[in-house]
Every structure is written in structure tokens, then in C-alpha cells.
SEVEXTI-457699 format. One line per 3 residues: number of its first residue (from 1); their letters; for each residue x, y, z of N, C-alpha, C. Coordinates in steps of 0.1 Angstrom, whole numbers, plus 5000, padded with zeros to 4 digits. Example, Ala and Ser with C-alpha at 12.3 -4.5 7.8 and 13.67 -1.06 7.14 Angstrom:
1) AS) 5132,4943,5078,5123,4955,5078,5132,4967,5078  5128,4978,5071,5137,4989,5071,5129,5000,5079
END
This chain:
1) XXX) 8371,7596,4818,8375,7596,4804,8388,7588,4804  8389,7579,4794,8401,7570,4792,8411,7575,4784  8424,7581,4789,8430,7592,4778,8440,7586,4775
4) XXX) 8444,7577,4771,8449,7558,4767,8451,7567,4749  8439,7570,4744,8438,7569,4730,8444,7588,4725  8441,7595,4738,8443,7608,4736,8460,7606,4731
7) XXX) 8463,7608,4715,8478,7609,4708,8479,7625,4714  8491,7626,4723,8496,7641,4723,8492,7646,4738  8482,7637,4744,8476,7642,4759,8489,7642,4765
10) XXX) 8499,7635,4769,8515,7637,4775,8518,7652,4773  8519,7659,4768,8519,7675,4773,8519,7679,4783  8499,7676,4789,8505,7682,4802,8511,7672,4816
13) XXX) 8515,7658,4811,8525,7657,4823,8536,7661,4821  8540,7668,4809,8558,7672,4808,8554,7684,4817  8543,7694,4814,8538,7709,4829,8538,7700,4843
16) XXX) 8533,7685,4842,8530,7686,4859,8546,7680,4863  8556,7679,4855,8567,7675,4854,8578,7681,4862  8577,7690,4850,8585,7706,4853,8580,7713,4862
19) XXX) 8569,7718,4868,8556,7717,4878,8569,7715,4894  8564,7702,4894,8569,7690,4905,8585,7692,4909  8590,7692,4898,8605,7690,4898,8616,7705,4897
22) XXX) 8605,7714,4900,8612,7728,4898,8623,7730,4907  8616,7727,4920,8622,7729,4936,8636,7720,4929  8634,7711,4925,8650,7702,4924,8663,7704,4917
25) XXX) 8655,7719,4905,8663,7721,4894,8672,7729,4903  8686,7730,4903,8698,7736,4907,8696,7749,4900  8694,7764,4907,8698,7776,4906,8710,7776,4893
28) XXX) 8703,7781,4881,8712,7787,4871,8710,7773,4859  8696,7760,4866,8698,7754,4855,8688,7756,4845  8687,7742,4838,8676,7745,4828,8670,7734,4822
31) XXX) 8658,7738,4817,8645,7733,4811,8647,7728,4799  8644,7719,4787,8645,7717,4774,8637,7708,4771  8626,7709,4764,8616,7702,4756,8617,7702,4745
34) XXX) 8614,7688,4739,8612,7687,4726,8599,7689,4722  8593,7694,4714,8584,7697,4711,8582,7699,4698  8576,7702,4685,8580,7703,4669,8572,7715,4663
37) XXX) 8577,7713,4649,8567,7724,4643,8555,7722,4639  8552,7712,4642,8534,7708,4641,8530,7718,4650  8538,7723,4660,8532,7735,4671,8532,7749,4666
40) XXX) 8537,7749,4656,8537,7763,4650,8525,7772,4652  8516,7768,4650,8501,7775,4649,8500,7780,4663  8509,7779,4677,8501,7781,4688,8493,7793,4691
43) XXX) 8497,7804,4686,8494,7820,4685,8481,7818,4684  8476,7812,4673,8462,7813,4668,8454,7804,4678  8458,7796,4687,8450,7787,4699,8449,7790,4711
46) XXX) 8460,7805,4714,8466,7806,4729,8453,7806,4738  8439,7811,4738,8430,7805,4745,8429,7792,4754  8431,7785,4740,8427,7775,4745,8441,7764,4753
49) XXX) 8455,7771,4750,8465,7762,4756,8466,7769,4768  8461,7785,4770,8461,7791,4783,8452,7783,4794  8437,7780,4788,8427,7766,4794,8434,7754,4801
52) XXX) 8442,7747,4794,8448,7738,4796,8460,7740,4811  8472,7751,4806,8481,7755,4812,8474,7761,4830  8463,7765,4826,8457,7769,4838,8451,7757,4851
55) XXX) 8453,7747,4845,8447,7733,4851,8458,7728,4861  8454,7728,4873,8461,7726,4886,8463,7709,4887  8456,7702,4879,8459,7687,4885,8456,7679,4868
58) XXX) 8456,7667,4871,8461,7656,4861,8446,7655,4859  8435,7656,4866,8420,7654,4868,8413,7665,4861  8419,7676,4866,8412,7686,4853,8418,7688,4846
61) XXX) 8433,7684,4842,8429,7688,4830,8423,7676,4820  8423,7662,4825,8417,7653,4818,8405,7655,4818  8393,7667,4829,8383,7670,4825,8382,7679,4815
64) XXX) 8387,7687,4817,8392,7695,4803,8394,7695,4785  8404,7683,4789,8404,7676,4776,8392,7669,4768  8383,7662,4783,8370,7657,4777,8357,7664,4772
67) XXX) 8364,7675,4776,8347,7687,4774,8349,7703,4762  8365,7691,4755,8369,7703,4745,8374,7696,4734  8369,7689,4726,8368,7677,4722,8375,7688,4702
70) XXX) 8372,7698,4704,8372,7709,4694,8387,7708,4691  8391,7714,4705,8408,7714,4704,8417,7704,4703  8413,7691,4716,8415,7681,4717,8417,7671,4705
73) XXX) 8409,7671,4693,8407,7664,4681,8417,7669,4675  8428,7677,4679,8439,7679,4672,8452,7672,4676  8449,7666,4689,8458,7657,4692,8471,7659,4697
76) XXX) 8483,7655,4690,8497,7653,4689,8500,7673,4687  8493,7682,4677,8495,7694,4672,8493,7700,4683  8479,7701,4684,8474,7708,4701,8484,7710,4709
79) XXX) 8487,7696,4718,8494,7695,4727,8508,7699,4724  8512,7698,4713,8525,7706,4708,8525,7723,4707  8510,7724,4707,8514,7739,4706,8510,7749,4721
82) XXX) 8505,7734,4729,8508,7741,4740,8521,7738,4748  8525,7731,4745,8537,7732,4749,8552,7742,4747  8545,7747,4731,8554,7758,4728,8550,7770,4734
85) XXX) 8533,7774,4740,8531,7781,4752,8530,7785,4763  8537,7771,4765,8541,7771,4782,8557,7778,4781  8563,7774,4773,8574,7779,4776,8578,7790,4769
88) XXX) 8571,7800,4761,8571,7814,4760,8563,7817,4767  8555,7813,4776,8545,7820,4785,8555,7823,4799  8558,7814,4800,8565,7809,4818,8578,7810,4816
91) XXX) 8587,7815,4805,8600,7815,4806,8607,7825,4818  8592,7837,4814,8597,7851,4821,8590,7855,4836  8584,7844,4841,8579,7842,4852,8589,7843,4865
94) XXX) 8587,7853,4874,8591,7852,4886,8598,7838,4890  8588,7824,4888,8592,7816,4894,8609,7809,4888  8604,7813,4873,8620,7809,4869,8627,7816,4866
97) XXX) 8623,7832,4866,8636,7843,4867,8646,7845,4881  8634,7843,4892,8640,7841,4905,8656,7838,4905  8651,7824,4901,8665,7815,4904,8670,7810,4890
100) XXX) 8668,7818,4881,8677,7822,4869,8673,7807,4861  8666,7803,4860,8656,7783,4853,8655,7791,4844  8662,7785,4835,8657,7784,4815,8649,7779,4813
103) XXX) 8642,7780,4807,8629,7772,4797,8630,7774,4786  8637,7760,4777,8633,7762,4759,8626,7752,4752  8626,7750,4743,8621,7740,4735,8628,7734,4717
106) XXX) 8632,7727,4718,8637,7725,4704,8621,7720,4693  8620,7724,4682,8606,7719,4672,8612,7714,4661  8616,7698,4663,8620,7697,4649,8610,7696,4632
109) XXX) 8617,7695,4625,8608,7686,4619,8608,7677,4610  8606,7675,4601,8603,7661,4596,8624,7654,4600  8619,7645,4606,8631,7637,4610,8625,7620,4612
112) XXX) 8635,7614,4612,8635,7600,4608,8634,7592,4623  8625,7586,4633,8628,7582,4641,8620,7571,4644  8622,7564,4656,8616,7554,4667,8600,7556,4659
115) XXX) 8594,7567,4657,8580,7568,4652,8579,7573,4640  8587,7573,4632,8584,7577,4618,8566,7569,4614  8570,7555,4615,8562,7547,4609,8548,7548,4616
118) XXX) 8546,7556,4631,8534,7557,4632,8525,7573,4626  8534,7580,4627,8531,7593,4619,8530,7590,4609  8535,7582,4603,8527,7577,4588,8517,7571,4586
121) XXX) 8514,7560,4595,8501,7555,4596,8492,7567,4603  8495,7575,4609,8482,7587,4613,8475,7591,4604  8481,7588,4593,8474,7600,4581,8460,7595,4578
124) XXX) 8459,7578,4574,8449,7571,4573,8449,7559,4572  8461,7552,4580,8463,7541,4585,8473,7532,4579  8474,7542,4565,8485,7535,4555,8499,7541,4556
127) XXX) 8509,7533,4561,8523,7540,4563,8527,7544,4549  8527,7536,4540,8533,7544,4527,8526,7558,4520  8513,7557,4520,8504,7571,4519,8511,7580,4527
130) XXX) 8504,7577,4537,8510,7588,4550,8525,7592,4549  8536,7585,4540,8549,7587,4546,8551,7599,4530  8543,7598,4522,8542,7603,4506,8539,7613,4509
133) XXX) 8529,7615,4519,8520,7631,4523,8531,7640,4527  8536,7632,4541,8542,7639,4549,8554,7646,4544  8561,7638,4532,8577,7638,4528,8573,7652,4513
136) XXX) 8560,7652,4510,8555,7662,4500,8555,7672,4510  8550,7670,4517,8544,7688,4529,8559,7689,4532  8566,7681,4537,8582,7688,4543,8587,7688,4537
139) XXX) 8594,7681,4523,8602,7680,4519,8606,7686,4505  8589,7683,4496,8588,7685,4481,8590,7700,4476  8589,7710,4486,8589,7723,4483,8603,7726,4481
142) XXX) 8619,7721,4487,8627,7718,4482,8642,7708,4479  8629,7699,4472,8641,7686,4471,8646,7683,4488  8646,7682,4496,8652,7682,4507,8651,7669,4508
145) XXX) 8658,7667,4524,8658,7655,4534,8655,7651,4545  8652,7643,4547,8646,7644,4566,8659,7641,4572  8661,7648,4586,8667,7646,4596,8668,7635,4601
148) XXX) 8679,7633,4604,8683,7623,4613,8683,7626,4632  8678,7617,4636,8679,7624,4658,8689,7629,4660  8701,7627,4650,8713,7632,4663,8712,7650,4653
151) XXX) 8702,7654,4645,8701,7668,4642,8697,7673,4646  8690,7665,4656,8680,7676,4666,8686,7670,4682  8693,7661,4687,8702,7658,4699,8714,7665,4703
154) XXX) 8717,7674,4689,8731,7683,4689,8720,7694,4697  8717,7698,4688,8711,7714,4695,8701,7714,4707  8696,7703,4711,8696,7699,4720,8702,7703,4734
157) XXX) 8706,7694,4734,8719,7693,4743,8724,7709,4744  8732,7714,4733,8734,7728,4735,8724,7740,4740  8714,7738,4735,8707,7743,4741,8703,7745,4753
160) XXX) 8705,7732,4764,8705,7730,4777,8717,7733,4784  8730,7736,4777,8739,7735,4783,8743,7751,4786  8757,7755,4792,8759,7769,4797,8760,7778,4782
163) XXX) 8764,7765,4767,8767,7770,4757,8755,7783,4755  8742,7781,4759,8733,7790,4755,8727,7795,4768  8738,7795,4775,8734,7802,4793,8726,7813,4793
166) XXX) 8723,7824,4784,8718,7834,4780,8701,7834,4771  8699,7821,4770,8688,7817,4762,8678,7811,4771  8668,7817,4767,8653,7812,4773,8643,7822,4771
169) XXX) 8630,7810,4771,8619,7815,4764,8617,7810,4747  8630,7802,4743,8627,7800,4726,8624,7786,4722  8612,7790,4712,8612,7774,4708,8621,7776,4695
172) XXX) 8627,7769,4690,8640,7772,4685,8635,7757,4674  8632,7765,4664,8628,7752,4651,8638,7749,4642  8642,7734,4644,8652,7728,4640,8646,7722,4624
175) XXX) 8642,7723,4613,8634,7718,4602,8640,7726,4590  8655,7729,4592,8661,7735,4578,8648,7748,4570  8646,7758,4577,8638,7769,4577,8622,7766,4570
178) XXX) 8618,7756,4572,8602,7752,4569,8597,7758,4578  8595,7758,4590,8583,7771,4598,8586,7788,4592  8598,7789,4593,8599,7801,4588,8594,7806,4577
181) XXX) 8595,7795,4565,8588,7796,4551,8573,7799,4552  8572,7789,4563,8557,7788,4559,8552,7804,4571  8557,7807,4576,8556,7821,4586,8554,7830,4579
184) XXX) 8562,7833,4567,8563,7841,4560,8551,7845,4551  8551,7831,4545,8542,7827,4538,8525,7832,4543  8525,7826,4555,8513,7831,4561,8512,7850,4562
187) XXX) 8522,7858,4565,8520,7869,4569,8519,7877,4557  8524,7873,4549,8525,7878,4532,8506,7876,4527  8500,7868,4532,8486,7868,4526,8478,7874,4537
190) XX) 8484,7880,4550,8480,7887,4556,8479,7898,4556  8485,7904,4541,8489,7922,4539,8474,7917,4525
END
């Protein structure tokens, strides 16, 4: 399978990454991914990012990816929301409580970057459509603004640093409380 086209399959080399590179991390350091709130939903997938996370090599999980075409078809989200359960999964793991390894993740969202313009062509090939959709879903519920990188490079950085030496296990949503709205939102039609 040619995973060239797979938008979002990079996931699991950030696992065979972190994976690889554990032994190197210096005792008491730490982990930090970016990752976003497109991953929000992972709760409702964990099956299936547990499938993935369980895959020992670059081979299965590219077999994996080819024979789950269900999950997979979500692309960029998917892989974002396994990445937000790798690292509430594996924060509290022996291997990186041991030697005291953080694992977090920052989830921004709608912010202005390097790829704005292709996230806007995802929608349906048209960057101005797509950039209308997206700035309504993030933005229009209140008047707001997209982020600039260095909004989500501040907390970042802190994040990884001793500033939050006590932190790990969070994916920590940088998007001026839109996951949270919409969290709410979801559990309120759950009563």
C-alpha cells in the first residue's frame, strides 16, 4: 500500500519516534506533541487507535491502515485522535513513570499557518470555500480569531519545560475554549 496519499498516516512515526528515542530521553525529561482539536472525538474511537497503537512495526501498521479503510478515511482527525491516545494511554506507564518521561500534547485550533491553505483546500478543493467553512465552525459561534503559531509555541515550549515539571498525560487544547464548548455541548444532549 502506497501511504504517500494517507493525509495524517505520520502519527504513527511520531509512536515509532518516541518508541526509538525513549532510551535517549535524559531521566526527568519530556515528551510534547502537537496534535489538535480535530482529535477531540478520541474517546469514541479508542478501539480502534488502541489497533493502531498496538502495531509493533511501520509494516503493520501500514497493514492496518490498509485493511481499515473505515477509520483510516478520516485521515488527518484519526491520526490526531490517536495520538491524543497515545499519550493519555502511555503517560502512566511503567516505562515513563520509571524514569519520571512526560508525555503531553498541545491541540490547537483553528490557527493561521505554513498549511492554512491546504486545510482549506481539504474541504473540496476550493481554498476560499474551505477557508469560509472552517472560520464558521471555529470562529462564527463567537466573533473570534484564529491564532497565530507563536499561540500555540508559547505553551508549548512551557509545557515541555520544568515550568510544568508536574504535568503529564494532558492533551492540553489551545483553541480559546472551542473543545470545551463543544464537550459540553455534547454531554448536555447526553442527559
Amino acid at each position: 500500500m502506497d501511504v504517500k496519499g494517507l493525509f495524517g498516516f505520520e502519527n504513527f512515526s511520531f509512536q515509532c519516534l518516541t518508541e526509538a528515542l525513549k532510551p535517549r530521553i535524559a531521566d526527568n525529561g519530556s515528551v510534547t506533541f502537537i496534535s489538535s482539536n480535530g482529535g477531540k472525538e478520541w474517546r469514541a474511537h479508542i478501539p480502534e487507535c488502541e489497533a493502531v497503537l498496538a502495531c509493533t512495526s511501520w509494516e503493520e501498521a501500514v497493514s492496518w491502515y490498509g485493511a481499515h479503510p473505515e477509520s483510516t478515511g478520516r485521515g488527518y482527525v484519526f491520526a490526531k485522535e490517536c495520538q491524543n491516545f497515545y499519550v493519555m494511554s502511555k503517560a502512566y506507564t511503567p516505562e515513563f513513570t520509571e524514569r519520571r518521561l512526560r508525555l503531553n500534547a498541545i491541540a490547537p485550533g483553528f490557527t493561521i499557518t505554513g498549511l492554512s491553505d491546504d486545510f482549506n483546500k481539504s474541504i473540496n478543493g476550493d481554498a476560499q470555500f474551505g477557508k469560509n467553512i472552517l472560520e464558521n465552525l471555529y470562529l462564527g459561534s463567537w466573533n473570534g480569531r484564529a491564532a497565530m503559531p507563536e499561540e500555540m509555541g508559547h505553551p508549548l515550549v512551557a509545557l515541555g519545560s520544568k515550568l510544568c515539571s508536574y504535568v503529564s498525560g494532558q492533551v492540553v487544547y489551545i483553541d480559546y475554549g472551542n473543545a470545551s464548548a463543544w464537550e459540553v455541548q455534547s454531554l448536555k444532549e447526553q442527559k
